[in-house]
C-alpha positions as CSV (number, residue, x, y, z in Angstrom):
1,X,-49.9,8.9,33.2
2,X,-49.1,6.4,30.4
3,X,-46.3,7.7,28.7
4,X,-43.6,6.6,30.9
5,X,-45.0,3.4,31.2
6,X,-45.6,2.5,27.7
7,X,-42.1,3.7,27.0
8,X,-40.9,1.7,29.9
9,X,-42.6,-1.5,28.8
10,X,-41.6,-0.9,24.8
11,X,-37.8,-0.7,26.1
12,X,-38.1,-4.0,28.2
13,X,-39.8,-6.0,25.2
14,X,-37.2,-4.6,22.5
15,X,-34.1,-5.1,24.5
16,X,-31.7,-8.0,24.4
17,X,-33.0,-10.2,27.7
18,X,-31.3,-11.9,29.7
19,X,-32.1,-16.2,30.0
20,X,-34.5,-15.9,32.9
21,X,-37.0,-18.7,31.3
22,X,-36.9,-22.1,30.4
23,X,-38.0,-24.1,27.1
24,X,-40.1,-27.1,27.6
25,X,-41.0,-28.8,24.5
26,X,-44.5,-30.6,23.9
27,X,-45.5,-32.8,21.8
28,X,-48.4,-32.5,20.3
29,X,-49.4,-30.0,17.3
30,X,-46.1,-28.6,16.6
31,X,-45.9,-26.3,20.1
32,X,-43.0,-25.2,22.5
33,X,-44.5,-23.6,25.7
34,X,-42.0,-21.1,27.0
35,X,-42.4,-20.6,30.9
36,X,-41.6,-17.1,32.8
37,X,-42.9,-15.7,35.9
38,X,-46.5,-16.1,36.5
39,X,-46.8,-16.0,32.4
40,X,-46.9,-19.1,30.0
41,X,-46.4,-19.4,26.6
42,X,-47.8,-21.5,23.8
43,X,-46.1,-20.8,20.7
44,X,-45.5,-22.7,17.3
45,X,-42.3,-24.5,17.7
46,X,-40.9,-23.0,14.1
47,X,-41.6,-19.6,15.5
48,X,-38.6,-17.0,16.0
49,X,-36.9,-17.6,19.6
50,X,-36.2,-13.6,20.2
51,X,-39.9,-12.8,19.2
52,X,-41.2,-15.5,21.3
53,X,-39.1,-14.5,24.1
54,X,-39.5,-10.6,23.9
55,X,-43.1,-11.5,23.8
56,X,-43.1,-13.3,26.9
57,X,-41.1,-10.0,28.5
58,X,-43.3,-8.1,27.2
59,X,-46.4,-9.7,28.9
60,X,-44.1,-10.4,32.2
61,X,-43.5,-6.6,32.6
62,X,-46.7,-5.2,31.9
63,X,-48.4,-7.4,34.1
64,X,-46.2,-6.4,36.6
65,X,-47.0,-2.4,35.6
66,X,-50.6,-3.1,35.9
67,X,-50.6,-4.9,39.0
68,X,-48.3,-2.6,40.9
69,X,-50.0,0.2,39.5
70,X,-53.7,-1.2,40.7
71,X,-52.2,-1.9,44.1
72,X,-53.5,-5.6,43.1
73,X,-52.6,-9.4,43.2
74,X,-52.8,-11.9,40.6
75,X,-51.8,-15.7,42.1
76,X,-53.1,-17.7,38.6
77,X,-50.8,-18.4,35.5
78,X,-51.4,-16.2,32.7
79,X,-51.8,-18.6,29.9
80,X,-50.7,-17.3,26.5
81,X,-50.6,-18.3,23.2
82,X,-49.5,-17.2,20.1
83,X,-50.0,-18.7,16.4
84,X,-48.4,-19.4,13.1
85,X,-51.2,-17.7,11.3
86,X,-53.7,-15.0,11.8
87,X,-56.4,-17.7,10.3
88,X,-55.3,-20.1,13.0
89,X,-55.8,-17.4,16.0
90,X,-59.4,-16.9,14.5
91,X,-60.2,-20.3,14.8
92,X,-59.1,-20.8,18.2
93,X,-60.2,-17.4,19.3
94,X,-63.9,-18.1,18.5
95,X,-63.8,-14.3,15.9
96,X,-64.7,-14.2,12.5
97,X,-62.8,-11.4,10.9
98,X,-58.9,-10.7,11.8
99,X,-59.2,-7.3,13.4
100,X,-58.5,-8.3,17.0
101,X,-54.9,-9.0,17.6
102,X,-55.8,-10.3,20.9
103,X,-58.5,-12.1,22.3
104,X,-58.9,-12.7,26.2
105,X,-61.1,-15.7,26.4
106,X,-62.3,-18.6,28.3
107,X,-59.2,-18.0,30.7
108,X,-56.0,-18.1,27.2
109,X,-55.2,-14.7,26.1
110,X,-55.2,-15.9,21.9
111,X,-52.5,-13.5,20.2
112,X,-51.6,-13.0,16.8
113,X,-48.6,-13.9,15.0
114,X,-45.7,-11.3,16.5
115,X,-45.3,-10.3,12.4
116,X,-48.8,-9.2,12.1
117,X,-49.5,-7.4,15.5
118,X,-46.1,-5.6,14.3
119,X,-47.2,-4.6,11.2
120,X,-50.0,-3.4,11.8
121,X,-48.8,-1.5,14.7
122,X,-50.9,-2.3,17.1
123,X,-48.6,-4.6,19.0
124,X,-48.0,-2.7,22.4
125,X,-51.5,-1.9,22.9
126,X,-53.0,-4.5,22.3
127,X,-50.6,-6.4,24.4
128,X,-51.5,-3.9,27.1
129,X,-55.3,-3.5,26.5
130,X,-55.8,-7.6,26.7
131,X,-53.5,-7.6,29.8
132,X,-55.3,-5.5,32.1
133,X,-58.6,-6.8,31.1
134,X,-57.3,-10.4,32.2
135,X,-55.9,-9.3,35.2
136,X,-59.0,-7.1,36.3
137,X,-61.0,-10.1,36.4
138,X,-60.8,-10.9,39.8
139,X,-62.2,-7.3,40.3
140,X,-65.1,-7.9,38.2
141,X,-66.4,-10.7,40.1
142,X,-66.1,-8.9,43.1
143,X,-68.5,-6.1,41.1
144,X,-66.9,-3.8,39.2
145,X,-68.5,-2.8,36.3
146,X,-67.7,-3.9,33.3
147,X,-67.6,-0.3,31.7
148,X,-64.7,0.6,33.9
149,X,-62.8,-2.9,34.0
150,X,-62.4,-1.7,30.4
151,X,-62.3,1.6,30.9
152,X,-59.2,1.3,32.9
153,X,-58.0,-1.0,30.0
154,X,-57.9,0.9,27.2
155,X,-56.9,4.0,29.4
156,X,-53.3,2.0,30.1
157,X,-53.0,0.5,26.2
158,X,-52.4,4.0,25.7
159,X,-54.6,3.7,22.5
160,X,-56.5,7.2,23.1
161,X,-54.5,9.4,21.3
162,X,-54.6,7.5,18.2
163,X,-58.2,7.5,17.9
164,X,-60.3,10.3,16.8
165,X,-63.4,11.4,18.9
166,X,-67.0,9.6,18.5
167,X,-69.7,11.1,16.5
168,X,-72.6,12.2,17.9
169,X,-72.2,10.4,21.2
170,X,-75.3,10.6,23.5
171,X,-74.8,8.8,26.1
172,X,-77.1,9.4,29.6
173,X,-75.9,6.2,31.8
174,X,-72.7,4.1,32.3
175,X,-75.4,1.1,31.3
176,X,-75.8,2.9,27.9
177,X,-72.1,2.6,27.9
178,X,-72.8,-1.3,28.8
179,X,-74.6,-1.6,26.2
180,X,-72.2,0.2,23.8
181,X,-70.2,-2.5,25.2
182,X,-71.7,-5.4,24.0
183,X,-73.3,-4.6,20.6
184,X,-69.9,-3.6,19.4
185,X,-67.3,-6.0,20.9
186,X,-64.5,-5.6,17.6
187,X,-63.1,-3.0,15.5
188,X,-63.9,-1.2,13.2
189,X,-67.5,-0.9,14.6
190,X,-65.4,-0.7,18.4
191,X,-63.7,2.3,17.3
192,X,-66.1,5.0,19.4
193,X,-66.7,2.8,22.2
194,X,-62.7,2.9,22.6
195,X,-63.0,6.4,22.9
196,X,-65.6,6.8,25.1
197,X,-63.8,4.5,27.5
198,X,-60.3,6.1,27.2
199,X,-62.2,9.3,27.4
200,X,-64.0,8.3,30.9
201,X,-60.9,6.7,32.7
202,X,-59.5,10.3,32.0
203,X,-62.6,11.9,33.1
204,X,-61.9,10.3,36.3
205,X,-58.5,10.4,36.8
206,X,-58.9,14.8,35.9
207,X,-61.7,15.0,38.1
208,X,-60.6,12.7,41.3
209,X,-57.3,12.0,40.7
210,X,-55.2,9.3,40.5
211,X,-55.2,7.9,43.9
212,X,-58.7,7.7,44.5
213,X,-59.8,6.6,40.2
214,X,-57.4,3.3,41.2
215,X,-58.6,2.9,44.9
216,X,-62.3,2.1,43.4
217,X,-60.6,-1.1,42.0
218,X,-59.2,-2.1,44.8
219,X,-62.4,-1.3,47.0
220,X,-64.9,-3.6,45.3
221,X,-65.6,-6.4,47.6
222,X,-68.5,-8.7,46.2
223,X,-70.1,-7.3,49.3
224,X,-70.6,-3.4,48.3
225,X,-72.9,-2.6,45.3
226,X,-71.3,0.0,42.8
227,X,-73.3,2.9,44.4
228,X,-71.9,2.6,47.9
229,X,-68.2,2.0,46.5
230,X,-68.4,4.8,44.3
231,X,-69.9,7.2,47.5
232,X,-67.1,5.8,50.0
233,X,-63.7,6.6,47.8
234,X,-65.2,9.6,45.3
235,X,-67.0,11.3,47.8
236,X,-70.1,11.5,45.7
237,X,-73.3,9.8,44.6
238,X,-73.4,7.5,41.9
239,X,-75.9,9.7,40.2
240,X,-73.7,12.9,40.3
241,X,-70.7,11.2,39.0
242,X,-72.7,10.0,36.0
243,X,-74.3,12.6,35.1
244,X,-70.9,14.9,35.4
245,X,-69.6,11.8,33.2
246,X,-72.2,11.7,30.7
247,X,-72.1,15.6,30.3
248,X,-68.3,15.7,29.1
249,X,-69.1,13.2,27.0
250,X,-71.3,15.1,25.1
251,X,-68.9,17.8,24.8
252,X,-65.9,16.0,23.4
253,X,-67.8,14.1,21.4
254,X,-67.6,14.9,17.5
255,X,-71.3,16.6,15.9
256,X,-73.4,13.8,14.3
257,X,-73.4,13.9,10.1
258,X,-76.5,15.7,9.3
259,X,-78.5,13.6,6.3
């Protein structure tokens, strides 16, 4: 599902772009704030004008893709902002080591330099990953799980087939998977809980299709608990679709190392 998008989005943020922003200049700390449609910019005002601006097309068009693809609306600014150093985007991102190249937080998506995301090549996905956890938020106040608000985002970074499968992964609940979650919110430690939850929005998407996997975004309604939106657009208990999740798992998952 995520290959023609990905190669859609990679096109638009390469490709020479036509002026459809403004520069306005402020002041303080040395920062430009580029402004596009329903995205601003932060970036340092030495900073490369083509990357800044493919990175503002970048995050334009995929929240577009996500959005359209969700069936979803977004009214807020996006606020971004980018750094002059990987040390700098720590700081302000609150992390301690440099492995994130974005950071979602306290509503300003933190990025990376442009240089380092690239270098590391990492720089579409995590665009896209960070992306579609912002814009689910809405959704998650409304009660969707936080195990499939990032489900859904890793599924579109289109990170999955880069990563290898987890070892000895036992999981019996989607709050396991919570869990998982929360004790390991960064790489490298994040590694199998990025595979478990690129693993489960497939699981999903093979065993209800499309159509329906998205509709459950669209159907929670801060009215509904999860059981009663997962019975009205799967078709099937809460408990059933867990337990068929927590069994494939299991199988894809790699053997654990025995000691």
């Amino acid at each position: 599902m995520n290959g023609n998008i990905r190669a859609w989005i990679a096109v638009a943020a390469l490709a020479t772009l036509v002026p459809v922003v403004h520069l306005q200049a402020v002041a303080q700390g040395g920062t430009a704030t580029l402004k596009g449609d329903k995205v601003d910019l932060i970036y340092p005002r030495d900073a490369k004008e083509d990357e800044v601006r493919n990175l503002l097309e970048f995050l334009q068009s995929d929240r577009r893709t996500v959005l359209g693809q969700l069936g979803l609306t977004y009214e807020k600014m996006v606020q971004a902002r980018t750094y002059e150093s990987v040390s700098r985007f720590q700081a302000e991102a609150g992390l301690k080591q440099p492995w994130r190249g974005a950071l979602y937080a306290k509503n300003v998506l933190h990025i990376q330099p442009v240089q380092a995301l690239i270098q590391r090549r990492i720089y579409e996905t995590t665009l896209a990953y960070e992306m579609a956890y912002l814009l689910l938020e809405p959704v998650t106040a409304k009660g969707c799980p936080r195990w499939l608000r990032e489900a859904y985002a890793v599924h579109h970074s289109g990170v999955l087939p880069k990563l290898t499968p987890a070892v000895g992964a036992n999981l019996a609940s989607f709050a396991d998977l919570d869990q998982d979650i929360q004790e390991n919110p960064n790489p490298p430690g994040r590694d199998d809980v990025q595979f478990i939850l690129g693993t489960t929005m497939k699981f999903f998407v093979d065993r209800y299709g499309q159509e329906k996997t998205l509709q459950l975004f669209r159907d929670f309604d801060g009215k509904s608990p999860v059981e009663a939106v997962f019975k009205r657009v799967l078709g099937e208990q809460y408990s059933s679709v867990e337990t068929a999740w927590a069994q494939h798992i299991r199988a894809l998952s790699a053997p654990a190392i025995k000691k």
